[in-house]
N, C-alpha and C positions, 0 to 999 in steps of 0.2 A: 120587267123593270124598264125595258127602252120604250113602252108605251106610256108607264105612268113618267117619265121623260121629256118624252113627248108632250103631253099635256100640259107639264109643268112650264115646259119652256116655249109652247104656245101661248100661254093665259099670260107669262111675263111680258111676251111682244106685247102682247096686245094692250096692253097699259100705256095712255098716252098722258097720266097725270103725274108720271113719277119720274125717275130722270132712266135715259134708256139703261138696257141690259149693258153691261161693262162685258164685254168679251174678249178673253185671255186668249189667245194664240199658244199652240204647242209645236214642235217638231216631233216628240217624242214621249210615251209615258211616265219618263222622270220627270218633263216641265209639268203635263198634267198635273201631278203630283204637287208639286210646288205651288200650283194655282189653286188645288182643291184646299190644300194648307191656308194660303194665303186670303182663303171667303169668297172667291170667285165663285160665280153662283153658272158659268157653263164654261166649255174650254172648246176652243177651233182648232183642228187639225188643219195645221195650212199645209196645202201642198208645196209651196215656196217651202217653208221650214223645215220637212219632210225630203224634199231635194236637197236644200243645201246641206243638211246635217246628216243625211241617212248616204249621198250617193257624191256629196262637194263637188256639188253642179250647179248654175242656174235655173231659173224657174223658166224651163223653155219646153217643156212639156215631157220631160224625159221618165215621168214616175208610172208604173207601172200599176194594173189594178188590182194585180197579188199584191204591190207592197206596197200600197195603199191600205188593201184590206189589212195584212198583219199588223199594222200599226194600228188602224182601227181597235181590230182585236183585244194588243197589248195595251190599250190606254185603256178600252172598258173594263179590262181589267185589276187596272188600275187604281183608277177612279170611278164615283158614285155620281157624277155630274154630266148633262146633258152633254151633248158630244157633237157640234156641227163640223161635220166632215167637207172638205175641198176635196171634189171631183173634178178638179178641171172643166173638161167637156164632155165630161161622159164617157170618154171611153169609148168613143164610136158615134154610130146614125140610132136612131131613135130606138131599135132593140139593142145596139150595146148598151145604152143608158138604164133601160130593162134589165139588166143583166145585173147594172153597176149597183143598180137600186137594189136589189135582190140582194147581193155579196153584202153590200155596207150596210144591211139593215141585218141581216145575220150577224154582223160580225161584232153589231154592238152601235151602230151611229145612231144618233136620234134625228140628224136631220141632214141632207144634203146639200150640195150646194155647186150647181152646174152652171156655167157661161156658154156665148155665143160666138166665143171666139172660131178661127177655123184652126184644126189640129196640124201640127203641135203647136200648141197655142204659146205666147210670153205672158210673164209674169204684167199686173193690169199698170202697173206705173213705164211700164218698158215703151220705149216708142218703138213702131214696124205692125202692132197689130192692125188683123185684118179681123171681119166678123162674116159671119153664114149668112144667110138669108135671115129674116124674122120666121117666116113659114115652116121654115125646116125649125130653127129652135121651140116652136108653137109645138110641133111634134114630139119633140123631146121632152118638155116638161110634161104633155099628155100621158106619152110614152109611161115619164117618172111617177107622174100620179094613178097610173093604173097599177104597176107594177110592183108601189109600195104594200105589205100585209096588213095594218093600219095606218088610218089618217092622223095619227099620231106620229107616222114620221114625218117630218116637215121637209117638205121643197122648197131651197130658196134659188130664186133664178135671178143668175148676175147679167147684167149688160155690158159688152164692153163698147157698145157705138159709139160714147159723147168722143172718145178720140179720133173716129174712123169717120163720124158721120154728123156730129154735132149735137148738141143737147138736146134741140127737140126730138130729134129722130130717136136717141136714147132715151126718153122719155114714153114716148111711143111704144116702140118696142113694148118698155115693162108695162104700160098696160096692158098690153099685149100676151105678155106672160102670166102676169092677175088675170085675166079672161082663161087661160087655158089651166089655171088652177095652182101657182104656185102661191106657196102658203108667207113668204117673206119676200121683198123688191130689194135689188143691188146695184147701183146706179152705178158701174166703179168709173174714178178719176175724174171728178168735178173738180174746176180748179179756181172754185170762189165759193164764200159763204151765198150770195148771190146765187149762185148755179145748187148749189146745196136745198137752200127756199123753195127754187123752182122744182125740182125733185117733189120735193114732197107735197108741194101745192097741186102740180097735177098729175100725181099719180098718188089713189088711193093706198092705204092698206100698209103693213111695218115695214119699214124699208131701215138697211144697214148702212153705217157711216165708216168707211175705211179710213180710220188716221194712219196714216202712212209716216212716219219720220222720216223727212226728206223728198216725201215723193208730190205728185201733184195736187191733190187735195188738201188745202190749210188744218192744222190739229186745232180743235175748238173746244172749248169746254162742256162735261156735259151735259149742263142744263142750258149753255148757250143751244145745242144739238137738239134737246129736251122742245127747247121754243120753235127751235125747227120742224119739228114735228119728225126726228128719228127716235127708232123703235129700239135702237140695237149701234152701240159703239164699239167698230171691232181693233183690235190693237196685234195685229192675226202675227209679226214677229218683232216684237218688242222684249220678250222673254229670252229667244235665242239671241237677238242683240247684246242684250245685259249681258249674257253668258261667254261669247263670243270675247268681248269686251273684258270681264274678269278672266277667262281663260289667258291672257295675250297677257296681263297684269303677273300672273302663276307663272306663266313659262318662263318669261323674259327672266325674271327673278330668278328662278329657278338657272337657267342657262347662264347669269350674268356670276350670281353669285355659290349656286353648284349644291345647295340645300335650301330648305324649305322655314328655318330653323325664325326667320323675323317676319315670315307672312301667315303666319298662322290666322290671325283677324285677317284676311283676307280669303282665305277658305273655309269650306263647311268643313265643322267638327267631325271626328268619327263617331263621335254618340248620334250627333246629328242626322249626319249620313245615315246611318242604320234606324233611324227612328220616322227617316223620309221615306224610307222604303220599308217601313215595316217590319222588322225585321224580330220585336216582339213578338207581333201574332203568326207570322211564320215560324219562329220557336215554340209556339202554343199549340200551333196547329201540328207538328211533328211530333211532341213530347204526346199530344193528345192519340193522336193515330200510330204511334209507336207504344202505346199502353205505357208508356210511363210519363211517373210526378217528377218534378223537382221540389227537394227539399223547401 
């Protein structure tokens, strides 16, 4: 299945007559859940999301590649929709990234997604980042692209220079990374539609547009992103935000007033709840494997 995946969600990049891919951000296989509900047609495991929700940390590099993978894991199994995973950096020099490819493509990712930062890297809106060499990350994507079992897993290679070294040298770079084989371009932290243009004018091939609420890059709409020539709009935690945000709505309530009893329209249903998670066909699947009907 993560091959036909794969393909699916290569032939989608690769469309530059339609308006880009819409990409849900996850923390976790409940948001997944929620997105595949919702028509999203792939979901991002952000490492940010994964941090702040799995470990209520910063995106400073603190995620580990076991818990990474098991999130991997639990969201393919979750969900039926392509699945681009954040890997930070790999997880190392050019054979941890071997390594990483290998884990997250077992584990259910259809496509990766490595920077240049140096480890432990920050989150790409953060200021203080530093970047590797282009050479060494040349190697890493090689590295990615040998190590994957099919080319249906997709590499996408992030740059983080425009903040370290300025826009054309980011620019550079991902050609740089298109030459050594990665299969999507990530320009992160442009901080003009202007700088957005230039992105995609000289640098062939699909490239991602990070809307960030709040962070450096302007949110654009997206077939204004469309005329730009991006392939792929990612929204990578705008999901946990909403959540984060209705969470703080429940407790307060809750702690203010000491029941739950007048925000009911402001929480998921319990039918609801058990019908997001399935819980149908996990009644189906037990009654089935336990030899028995229900009436």
């Amino acid at each position: 299945m993560t091959s036909s995946l794969g393909a699916r969600l290569r032939e989608r990049v690769a469309f530059r007559d339609q308006a880009p891919l819409l990409l849900a951000g996850a923390p976790n296989a409940l948001t997944a859940r929620v997105a595949e509900e919702t028509g999203f047609e792939a979901v991002y495991l952000s490492g940010a999301g994964i941090t702040n929700t799995y470990l209520g940390a910063p995106d400073v590099g603190l995620l580990s590649l076991p818990e990474l993978a098991g999130h991997v894991e639990a969201t393919r199994d979750a969900v039926s929709l392509p699945l681009v995973v954040d890997a930070d950096t790999g997880f190392g020099n050019a054979l941890g990234v071997q390594r990483t490819v290998r884990t997250l493509e077992r584990a259910g990712a259809t496509a990766i997604q490595i920077e240049d930062q140096v480890s432990p890297k920050r989150c790409g809106h953060f200021t203080g980042k530093e970047v590797i060499e282009a050479s060494e990350m040349v190697g890493k994507i090689q590295a990615a692209v040998d190590a994957r079992a099919t080319e249906d897993f997709l590499i996408v290679a992030r740059t983080d220079a425009r903040a370290v070294l300025g826009l054309t040298a980011a620019c550079e770079r991902a050609n740089l990374y298109r030459e050594a084989g990665a299969d999507i371009l990530f320009v992160e932290a442009p901080g003009s539609p202007e700088e957005l243009a230039e992105i995609t004018r000289t640098v062939p091939g699909p490239h991602i547009a990070n809307m960030v609420e709040g962070g450096l890059t302007p949110i654009l709409p997206l077939e204004e992103l469309r005329t730009l020539g991006f392939s792929v709009a990612l929204y990578a935690n705008t999901a946990m935000r909403g959540a984060v945000a209705g969470m703080r709505i429940a407790l307060r309530h809750l702690k203010e007033h000491g029941d739950t009893t007048e925000i009911g329209d402001k929480i998921i249903s319990w039918a609801d709840r058990q019908n997001l998670v399935r819980k149908p066909l996990f009644d189906a699947l037990d009654e089935k494997y336990a030899g028995r009907t229900t009436e």
